[in-house]
C-alpha positions as CSV (number, residue, x, y, z in Angstrom):
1,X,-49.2,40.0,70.7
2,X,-48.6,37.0,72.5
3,X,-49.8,36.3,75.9
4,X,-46.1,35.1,76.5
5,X,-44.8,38.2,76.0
6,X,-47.3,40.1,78.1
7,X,-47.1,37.8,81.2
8,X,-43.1,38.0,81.0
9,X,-43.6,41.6,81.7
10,X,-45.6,41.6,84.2
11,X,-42.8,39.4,85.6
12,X,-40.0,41.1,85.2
13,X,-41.6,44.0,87.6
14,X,-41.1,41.9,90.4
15,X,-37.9,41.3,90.1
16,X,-37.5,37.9,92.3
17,X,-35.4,34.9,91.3
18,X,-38.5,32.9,91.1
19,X,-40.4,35.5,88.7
20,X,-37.5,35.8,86.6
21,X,-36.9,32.1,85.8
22,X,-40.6,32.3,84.5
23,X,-40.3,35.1,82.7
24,X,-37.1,33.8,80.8
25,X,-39.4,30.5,80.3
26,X,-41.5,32.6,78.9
27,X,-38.9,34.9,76.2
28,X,-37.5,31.8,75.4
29,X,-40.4,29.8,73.9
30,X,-41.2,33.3,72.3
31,X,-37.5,33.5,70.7
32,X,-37.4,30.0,69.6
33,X,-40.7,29.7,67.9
34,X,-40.1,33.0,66.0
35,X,-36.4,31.9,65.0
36,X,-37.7,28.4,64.0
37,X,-40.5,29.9,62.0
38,X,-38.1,32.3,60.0
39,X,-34.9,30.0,59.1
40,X,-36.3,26.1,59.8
41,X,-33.5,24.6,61.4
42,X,-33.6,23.6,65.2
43,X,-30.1,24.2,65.9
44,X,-30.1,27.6,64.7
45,X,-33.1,28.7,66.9
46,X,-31.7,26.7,69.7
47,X,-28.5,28.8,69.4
48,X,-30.3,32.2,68.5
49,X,-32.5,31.3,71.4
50,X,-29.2,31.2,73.5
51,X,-27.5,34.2,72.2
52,X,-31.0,36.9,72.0
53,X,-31.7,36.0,76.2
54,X,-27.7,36.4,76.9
55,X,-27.6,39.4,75.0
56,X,-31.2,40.9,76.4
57,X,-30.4,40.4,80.3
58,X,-29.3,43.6,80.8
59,X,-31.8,45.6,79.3
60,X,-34.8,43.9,80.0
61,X,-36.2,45.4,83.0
62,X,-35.8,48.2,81.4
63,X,-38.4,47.7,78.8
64,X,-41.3,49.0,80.0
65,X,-44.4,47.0,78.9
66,X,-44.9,44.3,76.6
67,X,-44.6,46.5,73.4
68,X,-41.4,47.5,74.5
69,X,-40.1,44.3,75.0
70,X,-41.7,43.2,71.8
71,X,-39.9,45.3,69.6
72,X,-36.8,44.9,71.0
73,X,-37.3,41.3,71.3
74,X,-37.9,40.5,67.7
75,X,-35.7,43.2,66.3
76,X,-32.9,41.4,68.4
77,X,-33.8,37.8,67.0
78,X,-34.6,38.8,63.2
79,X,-31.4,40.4,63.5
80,X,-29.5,37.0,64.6
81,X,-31.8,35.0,62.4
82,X,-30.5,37.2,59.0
83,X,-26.9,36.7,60.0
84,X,-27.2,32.9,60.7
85,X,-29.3,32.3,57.3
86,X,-29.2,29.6,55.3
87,X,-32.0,30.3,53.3
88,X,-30.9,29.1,49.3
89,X,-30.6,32.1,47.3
90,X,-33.9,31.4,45.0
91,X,-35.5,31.5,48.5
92,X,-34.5,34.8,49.4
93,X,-34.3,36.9,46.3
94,X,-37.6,36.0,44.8
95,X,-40.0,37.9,44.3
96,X,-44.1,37.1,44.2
97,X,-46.2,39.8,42.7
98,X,-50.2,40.1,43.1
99,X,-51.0,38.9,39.5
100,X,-49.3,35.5,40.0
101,X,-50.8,35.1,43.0
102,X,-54.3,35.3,42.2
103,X,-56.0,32.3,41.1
104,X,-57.4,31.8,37.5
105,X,-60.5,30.4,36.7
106,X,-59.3,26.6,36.8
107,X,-57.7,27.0,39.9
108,X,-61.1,28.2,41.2
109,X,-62.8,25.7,39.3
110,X,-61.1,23.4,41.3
111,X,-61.6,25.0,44.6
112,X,-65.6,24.8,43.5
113,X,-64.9,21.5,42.8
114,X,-63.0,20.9,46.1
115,X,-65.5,22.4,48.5
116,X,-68.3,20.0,47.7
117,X,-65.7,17.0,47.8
118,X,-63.4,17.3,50.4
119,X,-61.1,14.6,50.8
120,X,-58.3,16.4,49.8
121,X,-59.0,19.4,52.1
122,X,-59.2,16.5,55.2
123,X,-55.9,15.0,53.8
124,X,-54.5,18.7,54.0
125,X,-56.0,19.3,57.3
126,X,-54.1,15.9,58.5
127,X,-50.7,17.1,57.7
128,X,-51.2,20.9,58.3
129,X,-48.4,21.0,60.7
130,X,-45.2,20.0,58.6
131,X,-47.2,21.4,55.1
132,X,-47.4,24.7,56.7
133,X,-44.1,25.2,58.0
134,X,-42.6,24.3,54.5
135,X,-44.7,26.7,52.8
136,X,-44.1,29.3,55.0
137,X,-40.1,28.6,54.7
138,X,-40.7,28.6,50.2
139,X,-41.4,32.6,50.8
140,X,-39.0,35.4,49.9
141,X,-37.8,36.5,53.4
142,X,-39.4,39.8,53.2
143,X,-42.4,38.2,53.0
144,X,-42.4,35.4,55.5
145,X,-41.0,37.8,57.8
146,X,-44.5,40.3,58.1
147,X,-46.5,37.0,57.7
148,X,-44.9,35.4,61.0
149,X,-44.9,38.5,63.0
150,X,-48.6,39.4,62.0
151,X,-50.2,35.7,61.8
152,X,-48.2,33.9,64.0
153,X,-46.8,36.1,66.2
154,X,-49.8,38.3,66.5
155,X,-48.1,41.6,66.4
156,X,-50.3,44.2,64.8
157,X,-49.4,46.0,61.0
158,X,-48.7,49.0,62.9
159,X,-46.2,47.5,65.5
160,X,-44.6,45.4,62.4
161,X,-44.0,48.8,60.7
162,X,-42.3,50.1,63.5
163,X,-40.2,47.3,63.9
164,X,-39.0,46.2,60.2
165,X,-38.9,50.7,59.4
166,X,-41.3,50.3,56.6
167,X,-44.8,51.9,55.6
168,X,-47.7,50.0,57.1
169,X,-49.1,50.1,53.7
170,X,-45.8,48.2,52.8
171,X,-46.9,45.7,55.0
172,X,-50.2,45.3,54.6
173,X,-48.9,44.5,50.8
174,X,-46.4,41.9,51.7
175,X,-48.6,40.6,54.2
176,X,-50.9,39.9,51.8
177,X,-48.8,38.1,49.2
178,X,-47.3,36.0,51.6
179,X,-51.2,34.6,52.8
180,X,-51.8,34.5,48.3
181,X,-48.6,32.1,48.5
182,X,-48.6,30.0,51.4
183,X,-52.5,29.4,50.3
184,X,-51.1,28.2,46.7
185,X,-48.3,26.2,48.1
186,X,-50.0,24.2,50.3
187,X,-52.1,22.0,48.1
188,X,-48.9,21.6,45.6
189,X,-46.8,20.8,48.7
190,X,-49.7,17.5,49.3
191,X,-49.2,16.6,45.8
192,X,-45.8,16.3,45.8
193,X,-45.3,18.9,43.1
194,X,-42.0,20.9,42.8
195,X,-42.1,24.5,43.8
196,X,-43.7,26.7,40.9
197,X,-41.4,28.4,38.9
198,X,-42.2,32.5,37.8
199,X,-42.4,32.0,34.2
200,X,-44.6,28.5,34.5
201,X,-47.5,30.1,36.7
202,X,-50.9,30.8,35.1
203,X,-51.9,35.0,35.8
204,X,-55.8,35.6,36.4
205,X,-56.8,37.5,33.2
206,X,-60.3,35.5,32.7
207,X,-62.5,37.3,35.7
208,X,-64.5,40.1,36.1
209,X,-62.7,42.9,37.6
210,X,-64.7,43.2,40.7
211,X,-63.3,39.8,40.9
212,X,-59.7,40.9,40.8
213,X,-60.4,43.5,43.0
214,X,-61.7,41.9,45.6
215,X,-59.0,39.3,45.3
216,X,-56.5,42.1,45.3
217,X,-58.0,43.4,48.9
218,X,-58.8,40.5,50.2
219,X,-56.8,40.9,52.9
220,X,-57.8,44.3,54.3
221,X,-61.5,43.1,54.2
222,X,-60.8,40.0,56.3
223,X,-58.9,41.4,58.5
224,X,-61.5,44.2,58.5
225,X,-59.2,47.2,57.5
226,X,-62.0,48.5,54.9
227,X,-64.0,51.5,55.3
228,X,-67.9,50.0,55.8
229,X,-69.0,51.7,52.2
230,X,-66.7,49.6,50.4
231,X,-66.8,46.7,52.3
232,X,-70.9,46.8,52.0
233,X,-69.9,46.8,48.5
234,X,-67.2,43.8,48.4
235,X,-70.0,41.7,50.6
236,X,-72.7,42.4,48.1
237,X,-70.5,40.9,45.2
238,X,-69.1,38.4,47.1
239,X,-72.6,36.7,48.4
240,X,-73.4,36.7,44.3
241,X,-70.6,35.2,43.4
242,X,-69.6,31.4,43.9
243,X,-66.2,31.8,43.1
244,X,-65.3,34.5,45.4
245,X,-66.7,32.9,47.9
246,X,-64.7,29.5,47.0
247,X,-61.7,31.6,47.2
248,X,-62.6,33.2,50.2
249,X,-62.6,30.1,52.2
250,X,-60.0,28.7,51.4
251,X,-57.7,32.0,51.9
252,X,-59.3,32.2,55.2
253,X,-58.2,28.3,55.9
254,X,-54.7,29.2,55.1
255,X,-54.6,32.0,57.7
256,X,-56.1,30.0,60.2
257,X,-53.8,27.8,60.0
258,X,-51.0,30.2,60.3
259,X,-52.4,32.0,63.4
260,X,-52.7,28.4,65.1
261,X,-49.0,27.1,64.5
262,X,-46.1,27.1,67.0
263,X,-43.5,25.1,67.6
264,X,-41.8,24.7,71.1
265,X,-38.1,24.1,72.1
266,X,-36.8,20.7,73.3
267,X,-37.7,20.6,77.0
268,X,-34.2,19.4,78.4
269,X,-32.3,22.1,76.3
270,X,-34.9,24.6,77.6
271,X,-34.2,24.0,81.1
272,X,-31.0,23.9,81.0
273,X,-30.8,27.2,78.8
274,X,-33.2,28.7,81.5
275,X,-31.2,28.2,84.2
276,X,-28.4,29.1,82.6
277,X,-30.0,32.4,81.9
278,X,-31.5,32.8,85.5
279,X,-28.2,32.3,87.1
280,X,-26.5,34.9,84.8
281,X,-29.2,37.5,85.4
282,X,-28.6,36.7,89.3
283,X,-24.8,37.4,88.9
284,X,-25.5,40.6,87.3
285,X,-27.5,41.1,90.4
286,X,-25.0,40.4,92.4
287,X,-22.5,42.7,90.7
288,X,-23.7,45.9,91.3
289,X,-26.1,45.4,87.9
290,X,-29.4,47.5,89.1
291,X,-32.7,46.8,87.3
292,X,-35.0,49.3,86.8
293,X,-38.4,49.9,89.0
């Protein structure tokens, strides 16, 4: 979770003018990055932003703890983000399964090729940022939805579940797809290349099946969700296996990069938004509105 949301709470207890305006500081870089992440346009998290704080005033010292907040917090915004959408509809209805996903053996041919090179890697590296961002935005909602809230927003599978109403092996699927594409994307987004069409896309039918099914779990083992029989046994074919471990590396790059971006609200708008908010919450006060203790 993130520390924004933890120290907001913590605020909101004491229920002073001064540790209010912090905590709103606080909820409002949380609901801007989230919104910016999920639709892409600045005005739209600017005014989601506005709307999710006027709208949360009155319940939030009511939220006890963090997780509390969290879910109602991002519950609140995905809802406003859905309704102000403008994803295209390819963007949203698409759908990405596993076998398109995993790499055949000329893509890892390339990343064998690539991890004794490098240069494109660095050039990657140099415009993570932007690259990031757009490949994040090509994935079906569903999907970029549990990948922002798990890598970005470092909410766990099982608070996700709770949240979006869905199995947490539902997530841990779509979570894992999402990494697959935004991993793909990436590279083709530094090339210039035109998003990859369903029907155009090369399937992995060429490795070993403990290849595919490792590449298939790859995400539970990194994230170390697998039982320590099986993932002595994904560890043993992995160190054997050059490929793998090309793949590996540069899944883990992608979700590293994921876990380290944000994005933060113009300063000037956030100010003024802040106040705004603090000076409403103080009328509330003022009207008989009791917060909670």
């Amino acid at each position: 979770m993130r520390t924004e949301l933890i120290q907001a709470s913590e605020l909101l207890q004491k229920n002073t003018p001064e540790a209010v305006e912090e905590a709103i500081g606080l909820l409002q870089n949380t609901v801007f990055s989230f919104s910016m992440k999920m639709c892409g346009h600045r005005q739209d998290a600017e005014d989601t932003m506005q709307e999710v704080l006027i709208r949360s005033l009155k319940h939030l010292t009511k939220l006890q703890g963090p997780h509390a907040l969290a879910a109602w917090l991002y519950t609140v915004t995905r809802n406003r983000c859905h309704r102000m959408r403008r994803d295209q509809p390819e963007a949203s209805g698409k759908k990405l399964s596993l076998e398109e996903l995993i790499p055949n053996d000329e893509e890892l041919r390339q990343l064998l090729v690539g991890a004794e090179s490098g240069p494109e890697r660095d050039a990657i590296q140099a415009e993570q940022h932007h690259l990031l961002h757009e490949a994040v935005l090509r994935l079906p909602t569903a999907l970029r939805l549990v990948l922002v809230l798990h890598d970005m927003e470092e909410l766990t599978s099982e608070e996700i579940a709770r949240i979006l109403g869905l199995q947490i092996g539902t997530v841990r699927v779509r979570l894992h797809r999402a990494r697959l594409a935004v991993r793909r994307e990436m590279p083709r987004l530094l090339k210039g290349l035109p998003e990859q069409r369903t029907a155009e896309r090369v399937t992995f039918t060429q490795r070993p099946n403990e290849c595919r099914d490792l590449f298939v779990g790859l995400s539970e083992y990194l994230d170390g969700r697998v039982e320590p029989r099986t993932c002595e046994e994904m560890r043993a074919h992995i160190e054997k296996c050059p490929a793998c471990i090309a793949f590996i590396k540069d899944l883990r790059v992608a979700i590293d990069r994921c876990r380290s971006f944000d994005v933060s609200c113009d300063p000037a708008v956030a100010q003024r938004m802040r106040a705004l908010m603090t000076q409403e919450y103080l009328r509330l006060l003022n009207e008989g509105f009791q917060p909670a203790h």
